[in-house]
MIDO-391538 format. One line per 8 residues: number of its first residue (from 1); their letters; for each residue x, y, z of N, C-alpha, C. Coordinates in steps of 0.001 Angstrom, whole numbers, plus 500000, padded with zeros to 6 digits. Each point is the difference from the previous one (the first is absolute). Example, Ala and Ser with C-alpha at 12.3 -4.5 7.8 and 13.67 -1.06 7.14 Angstrom:
% MIDO-391538
1	as	513190/494310/507800/499110/501190/500000/500900/501200/500000 | 499650/501050/499280/500820/501190/500060/499230/501090/500730
//
This chain:
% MIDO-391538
1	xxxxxxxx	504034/490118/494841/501218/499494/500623/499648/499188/501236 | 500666/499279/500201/499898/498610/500934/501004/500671/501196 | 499657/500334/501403/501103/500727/500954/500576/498660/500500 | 501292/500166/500437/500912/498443/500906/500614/500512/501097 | 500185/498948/501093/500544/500645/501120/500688/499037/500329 | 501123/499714/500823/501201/499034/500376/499267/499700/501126 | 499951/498723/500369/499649/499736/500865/500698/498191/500764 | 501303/500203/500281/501077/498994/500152/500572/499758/498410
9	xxxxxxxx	500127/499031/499333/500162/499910/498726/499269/499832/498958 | 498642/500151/500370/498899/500448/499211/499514/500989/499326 | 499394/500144/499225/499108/501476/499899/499054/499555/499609 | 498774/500877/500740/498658/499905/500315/499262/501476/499414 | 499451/499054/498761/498878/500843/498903/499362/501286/500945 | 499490/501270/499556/499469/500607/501481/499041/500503/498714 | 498932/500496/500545/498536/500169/498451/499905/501294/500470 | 499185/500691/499391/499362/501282/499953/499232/500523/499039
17	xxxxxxxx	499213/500709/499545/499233/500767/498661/500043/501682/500199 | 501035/500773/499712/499872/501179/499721/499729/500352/498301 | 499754/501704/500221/498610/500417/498506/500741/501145/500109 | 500151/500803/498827/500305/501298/499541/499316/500210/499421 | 498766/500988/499693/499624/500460/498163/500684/501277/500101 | 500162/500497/498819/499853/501310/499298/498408/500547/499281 | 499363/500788/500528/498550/500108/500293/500014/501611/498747 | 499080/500855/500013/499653/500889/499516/500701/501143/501187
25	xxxxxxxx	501116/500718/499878/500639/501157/500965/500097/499112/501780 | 500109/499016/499751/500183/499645/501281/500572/497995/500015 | 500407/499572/501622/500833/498997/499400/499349/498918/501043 | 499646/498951/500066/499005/499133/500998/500984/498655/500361 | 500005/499775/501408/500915/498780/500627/498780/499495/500537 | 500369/498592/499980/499303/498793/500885/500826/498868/500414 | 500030/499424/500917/500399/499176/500561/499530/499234/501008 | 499772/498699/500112/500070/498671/501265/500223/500479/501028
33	xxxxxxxx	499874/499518/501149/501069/500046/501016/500463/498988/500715 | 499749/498604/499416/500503/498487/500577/501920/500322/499994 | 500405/499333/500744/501181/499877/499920/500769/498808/500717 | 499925/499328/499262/500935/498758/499404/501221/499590/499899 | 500698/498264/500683/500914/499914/499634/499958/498480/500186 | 500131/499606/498400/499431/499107/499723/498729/499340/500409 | 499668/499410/500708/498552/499836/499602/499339/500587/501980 | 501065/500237/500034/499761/500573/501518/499085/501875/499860
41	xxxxxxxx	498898/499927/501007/499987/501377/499697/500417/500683/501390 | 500591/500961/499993/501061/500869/501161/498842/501027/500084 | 499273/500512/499438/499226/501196/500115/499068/500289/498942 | 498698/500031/500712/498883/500340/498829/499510/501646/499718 | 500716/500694/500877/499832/501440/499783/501545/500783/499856 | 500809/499767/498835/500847/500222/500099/500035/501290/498938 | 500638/500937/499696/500105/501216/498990/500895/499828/499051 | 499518/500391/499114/500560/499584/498624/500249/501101/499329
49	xxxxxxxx	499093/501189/500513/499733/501628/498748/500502/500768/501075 | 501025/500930/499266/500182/500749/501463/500415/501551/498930 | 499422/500977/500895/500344/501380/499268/501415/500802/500449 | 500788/500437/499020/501076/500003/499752/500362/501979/500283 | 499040/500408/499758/499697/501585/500219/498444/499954/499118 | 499167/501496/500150/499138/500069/500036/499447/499639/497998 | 501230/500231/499309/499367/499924/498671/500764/498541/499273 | 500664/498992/500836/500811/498420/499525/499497/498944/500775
57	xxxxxxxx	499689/499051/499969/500132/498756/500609/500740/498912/499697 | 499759/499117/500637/500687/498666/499702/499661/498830/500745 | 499841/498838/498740/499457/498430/500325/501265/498890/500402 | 499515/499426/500957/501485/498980/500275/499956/498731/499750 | 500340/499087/499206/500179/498750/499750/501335/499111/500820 | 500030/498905/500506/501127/499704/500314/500131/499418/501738 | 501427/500703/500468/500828/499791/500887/499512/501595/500782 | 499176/499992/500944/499366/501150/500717/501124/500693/500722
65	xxxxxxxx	501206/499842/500328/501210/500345/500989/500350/500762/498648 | 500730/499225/498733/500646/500892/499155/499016/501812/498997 | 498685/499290/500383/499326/501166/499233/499614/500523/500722 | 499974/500143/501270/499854/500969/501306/501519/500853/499934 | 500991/499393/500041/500889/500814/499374/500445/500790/499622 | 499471/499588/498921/500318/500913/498548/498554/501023/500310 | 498777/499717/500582/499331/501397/500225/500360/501032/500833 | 500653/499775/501580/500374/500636/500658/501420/501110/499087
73	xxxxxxxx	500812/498837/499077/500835/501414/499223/499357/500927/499027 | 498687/499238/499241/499468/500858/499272/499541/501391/500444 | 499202/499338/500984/499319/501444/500877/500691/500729/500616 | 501194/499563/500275/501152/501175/500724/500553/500819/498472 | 500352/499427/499256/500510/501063/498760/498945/500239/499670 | 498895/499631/499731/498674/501114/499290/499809/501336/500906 | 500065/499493/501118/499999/501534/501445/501231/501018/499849 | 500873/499127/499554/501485/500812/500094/499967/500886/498599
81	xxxxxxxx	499428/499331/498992/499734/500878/499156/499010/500968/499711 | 498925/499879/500660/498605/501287/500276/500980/500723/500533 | 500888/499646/501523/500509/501397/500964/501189/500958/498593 | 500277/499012/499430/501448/500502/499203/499871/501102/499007 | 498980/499219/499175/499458/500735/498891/498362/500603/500102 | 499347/499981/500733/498890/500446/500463/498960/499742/498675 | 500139/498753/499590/498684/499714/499462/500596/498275/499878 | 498698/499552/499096/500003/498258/500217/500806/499402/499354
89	xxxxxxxx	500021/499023/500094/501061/499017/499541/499215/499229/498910 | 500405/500099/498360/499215/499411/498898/499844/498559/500034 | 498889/499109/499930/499888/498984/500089/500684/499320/499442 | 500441/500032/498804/501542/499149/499385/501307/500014/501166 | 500030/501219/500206/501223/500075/501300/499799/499217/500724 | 499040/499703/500556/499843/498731/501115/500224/498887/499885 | 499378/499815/498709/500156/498123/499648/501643/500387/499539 | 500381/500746/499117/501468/499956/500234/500963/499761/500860
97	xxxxxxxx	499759/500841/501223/500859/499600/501053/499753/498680/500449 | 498456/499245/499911/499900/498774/500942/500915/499380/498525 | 499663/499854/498463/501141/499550/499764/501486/499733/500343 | 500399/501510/500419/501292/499858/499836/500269/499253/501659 | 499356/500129/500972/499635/499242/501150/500198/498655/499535 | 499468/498928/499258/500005/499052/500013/500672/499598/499295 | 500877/500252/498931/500823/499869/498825/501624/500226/501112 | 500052/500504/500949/501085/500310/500615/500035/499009/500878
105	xxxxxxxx	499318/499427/500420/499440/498475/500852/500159/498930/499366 | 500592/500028/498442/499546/498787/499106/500822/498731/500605 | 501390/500235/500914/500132/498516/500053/499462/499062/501169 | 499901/501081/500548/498873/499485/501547/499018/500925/499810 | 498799/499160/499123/498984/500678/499505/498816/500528/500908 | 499236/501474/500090/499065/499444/500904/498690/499302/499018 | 499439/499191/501274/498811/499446/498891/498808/500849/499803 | 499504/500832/499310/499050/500684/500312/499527/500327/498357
113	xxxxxxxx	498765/499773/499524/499637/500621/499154/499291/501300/499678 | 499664/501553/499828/499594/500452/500180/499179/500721/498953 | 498476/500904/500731/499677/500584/498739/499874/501380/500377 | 500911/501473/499663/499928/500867/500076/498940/501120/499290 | 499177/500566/500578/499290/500805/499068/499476/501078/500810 | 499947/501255/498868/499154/501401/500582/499397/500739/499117 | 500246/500933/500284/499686/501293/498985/500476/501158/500341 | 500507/500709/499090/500998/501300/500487/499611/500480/498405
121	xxxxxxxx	500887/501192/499480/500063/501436/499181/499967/499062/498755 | 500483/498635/499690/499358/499731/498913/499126/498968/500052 | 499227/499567/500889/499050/499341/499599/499760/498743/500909 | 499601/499254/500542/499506/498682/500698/501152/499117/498634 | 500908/499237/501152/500921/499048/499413/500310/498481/501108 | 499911/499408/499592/500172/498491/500512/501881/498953/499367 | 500232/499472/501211/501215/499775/499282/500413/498323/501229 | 500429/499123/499071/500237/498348/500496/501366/500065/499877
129	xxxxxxxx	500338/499677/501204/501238/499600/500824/500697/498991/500220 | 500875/499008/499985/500512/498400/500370/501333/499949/500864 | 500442/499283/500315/500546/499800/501211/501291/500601/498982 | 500278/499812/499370/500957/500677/499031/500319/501196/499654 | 499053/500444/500303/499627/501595/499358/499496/500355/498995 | 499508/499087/498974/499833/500511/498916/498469/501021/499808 | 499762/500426/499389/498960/500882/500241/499430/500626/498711 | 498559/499635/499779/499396/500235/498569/498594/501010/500742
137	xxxxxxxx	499694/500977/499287/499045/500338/500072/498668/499256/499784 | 498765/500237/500686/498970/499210/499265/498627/500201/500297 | 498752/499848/499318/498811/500686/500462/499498/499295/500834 | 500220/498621/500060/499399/498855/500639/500993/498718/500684 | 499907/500369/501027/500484/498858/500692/500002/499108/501280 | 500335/498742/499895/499799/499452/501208/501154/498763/500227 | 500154/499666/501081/501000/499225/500635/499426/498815/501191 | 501548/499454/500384/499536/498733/500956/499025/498822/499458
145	xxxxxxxx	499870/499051/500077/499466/498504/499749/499123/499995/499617 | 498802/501430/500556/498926/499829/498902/499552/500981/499128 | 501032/500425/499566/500610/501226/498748/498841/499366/498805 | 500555/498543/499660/499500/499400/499073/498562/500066/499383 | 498960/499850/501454/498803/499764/500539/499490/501758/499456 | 500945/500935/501001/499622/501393/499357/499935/500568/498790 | 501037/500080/498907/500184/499826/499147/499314/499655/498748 | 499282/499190/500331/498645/499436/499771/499223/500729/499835
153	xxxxxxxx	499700/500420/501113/498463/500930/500741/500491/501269/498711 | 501128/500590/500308/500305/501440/499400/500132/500439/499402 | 500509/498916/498990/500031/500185/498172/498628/499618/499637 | 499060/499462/500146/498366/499939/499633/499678/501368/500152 | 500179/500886/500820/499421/501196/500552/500585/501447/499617 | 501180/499713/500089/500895/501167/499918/499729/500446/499424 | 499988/501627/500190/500225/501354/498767/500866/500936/500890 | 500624/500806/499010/500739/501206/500742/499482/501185/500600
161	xxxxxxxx	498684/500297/498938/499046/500948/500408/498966/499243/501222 | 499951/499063/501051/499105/500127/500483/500091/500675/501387 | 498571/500470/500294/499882/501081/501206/500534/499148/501220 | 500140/500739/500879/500423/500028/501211/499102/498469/500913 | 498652/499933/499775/499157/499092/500460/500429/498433/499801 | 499848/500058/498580/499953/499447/498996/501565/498957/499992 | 501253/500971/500546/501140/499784/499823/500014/498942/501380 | 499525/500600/501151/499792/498986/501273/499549/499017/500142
169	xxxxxxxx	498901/500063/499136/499172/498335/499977/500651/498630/499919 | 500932/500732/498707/500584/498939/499088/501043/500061/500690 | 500906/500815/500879/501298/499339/500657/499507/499496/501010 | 498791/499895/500964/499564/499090/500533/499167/498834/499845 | 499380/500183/499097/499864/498099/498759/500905/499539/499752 | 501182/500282/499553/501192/499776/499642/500459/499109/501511 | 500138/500573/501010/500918/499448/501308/499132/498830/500505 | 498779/500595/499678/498852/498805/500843/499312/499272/499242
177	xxxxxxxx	501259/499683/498171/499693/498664/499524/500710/499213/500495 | 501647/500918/500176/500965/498950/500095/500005/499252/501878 | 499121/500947/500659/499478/498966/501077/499673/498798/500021 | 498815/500372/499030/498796/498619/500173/501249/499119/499292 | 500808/500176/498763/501008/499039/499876/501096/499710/499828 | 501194/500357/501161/500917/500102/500135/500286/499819/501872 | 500569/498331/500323/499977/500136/501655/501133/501028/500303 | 500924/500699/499831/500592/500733/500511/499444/501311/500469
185	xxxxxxxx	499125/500701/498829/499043/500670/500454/499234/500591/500933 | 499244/500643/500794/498781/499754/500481/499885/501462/501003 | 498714/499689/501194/499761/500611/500670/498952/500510/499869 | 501065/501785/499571/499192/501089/499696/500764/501245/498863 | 499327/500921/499671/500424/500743/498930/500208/501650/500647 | 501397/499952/499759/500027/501459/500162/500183/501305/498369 | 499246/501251/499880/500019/499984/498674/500026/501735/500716 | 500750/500727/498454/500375/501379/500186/499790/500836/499096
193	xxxxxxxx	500301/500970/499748/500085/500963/499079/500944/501409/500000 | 500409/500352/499281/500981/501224/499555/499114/500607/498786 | 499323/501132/500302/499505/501140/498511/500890/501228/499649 | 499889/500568/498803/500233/501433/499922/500089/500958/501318 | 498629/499993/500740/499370/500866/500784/499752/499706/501574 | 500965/498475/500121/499627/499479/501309/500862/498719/500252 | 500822/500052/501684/501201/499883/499548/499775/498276/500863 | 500530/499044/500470/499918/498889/499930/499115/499581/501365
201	xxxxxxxx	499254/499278/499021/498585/499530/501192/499613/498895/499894 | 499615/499076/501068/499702/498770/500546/498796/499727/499782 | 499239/499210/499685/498541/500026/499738/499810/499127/501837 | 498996/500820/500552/499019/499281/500933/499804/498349/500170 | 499813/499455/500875/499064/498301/500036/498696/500348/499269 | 499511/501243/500776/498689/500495/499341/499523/500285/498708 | 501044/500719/499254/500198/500303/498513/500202/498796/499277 | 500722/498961/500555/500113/498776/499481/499441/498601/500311
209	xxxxxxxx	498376/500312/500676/499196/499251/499921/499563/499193/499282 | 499294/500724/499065/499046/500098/498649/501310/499094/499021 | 501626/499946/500315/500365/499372/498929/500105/498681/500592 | 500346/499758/501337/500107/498918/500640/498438/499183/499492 | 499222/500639/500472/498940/499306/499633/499280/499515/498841 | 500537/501040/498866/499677/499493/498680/501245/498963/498962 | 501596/500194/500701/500831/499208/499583/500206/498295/500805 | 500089/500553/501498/500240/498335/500752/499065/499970/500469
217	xxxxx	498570/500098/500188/498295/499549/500171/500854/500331/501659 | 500467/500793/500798/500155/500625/501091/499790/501041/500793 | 499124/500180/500813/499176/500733/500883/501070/500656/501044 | 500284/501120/499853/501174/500523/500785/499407/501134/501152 | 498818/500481/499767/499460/500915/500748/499621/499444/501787
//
């Protein structure tokens, strides 16, 4: 998806490359952090992956005001529901509500594309979002301008069974093809994980050396 923003009587293209897999018991995000509006860049360290409670996350494509948003309500009803019912909130429930969040917005839409995913009592699940609401489950996905570029990278590679390692590489090959070609793009890569056994974690600069350096020939240490 291509994000737009009003800007007098214009709208101005805004880029990004967010990554979902569905991995072996666990669920892997990557994302850019250029941020763009139109060919302007506003911020090269901007956040894109943000954790939603300890076993959901979520990727933002778009209009950064409207999907800031819609996270601040997510994370207040995911809390309201741990205190209520004293256990988690199923990862379908989430992308549901941001559905019904944005489907209730439809005529003053927000712009935001999103990719919801975790793992809870049945299993590591991933689920694509549109300013509409509509909402499909899916093992693999990616968004923003250089979706295309990713896409690419992920269907060559993909399996459902692959390990945890294995699953990271490729959502960060994936983000740091659509760098090298896609100008909306760029920067740097932020990349995550949700397992069975371990609940949502940020990989290091350090941990993500070795990919910088073997994907964009970049020396980060």
């Amino acid at each position: 998806m291509f994000g737009y923003e009003m800007n007098g009587s214009r709208f101005l293209k805004t880029g990004t490359t967010t990554v979902g897999l569905v991995i072996k018991d666990a669920v892997v995000f990557a994302t850019d952090t250029r941020v763009t509006s139109g060919y302007f860049i506003a911020h090269k360290k901007g956040r894109k992956l943000f954790p939603l409670a300890d076993h959901v996350a979520i990727t933002i494509a778009g209009r950064v005001a409207d999907a800031q948003n819609i996270i601040d309500t997510l994370r207040a009803n995911i809390n309201y529901y741990q205190i209520q019912w004293a256990r988690r909130m199923e990862v379908v429930s989430v992308a549901r509500l941001a559905s019904n969040i944005l489907f209730s917005n439809r005529y003053f839409p927000l712009i935001a594309q999103l990719i919801i995913g975790g793992v809870d009592s049945q299993g590591p699940h991933l689920y694509n979002l549109d300013p509409t609401g509509s909402m499909t489950e899916e093992l693999m996905i990616a968004t923003g301008s250089g979706s295309p570029v990713a896409y690419g990278i992920i269907e060559s590679s993909y399996r459902p069974d692959l390990g945890l390692e294995e699953g990271i590489r490729l959502a960060f090959k994936s983000v740091a093809s659509a760098i090298r070609r896609d100008i909306g793009s760029g920067d740097s890569i932020d990349v995550a994980y949700i397992t069975a056994t371990k609940p949502y974690t940020e990989l290091t600069l350090e941990e993500k050396a070795p990919l910088y350096e073997e994907f964009l020939k970049i020396n980060v240490k």
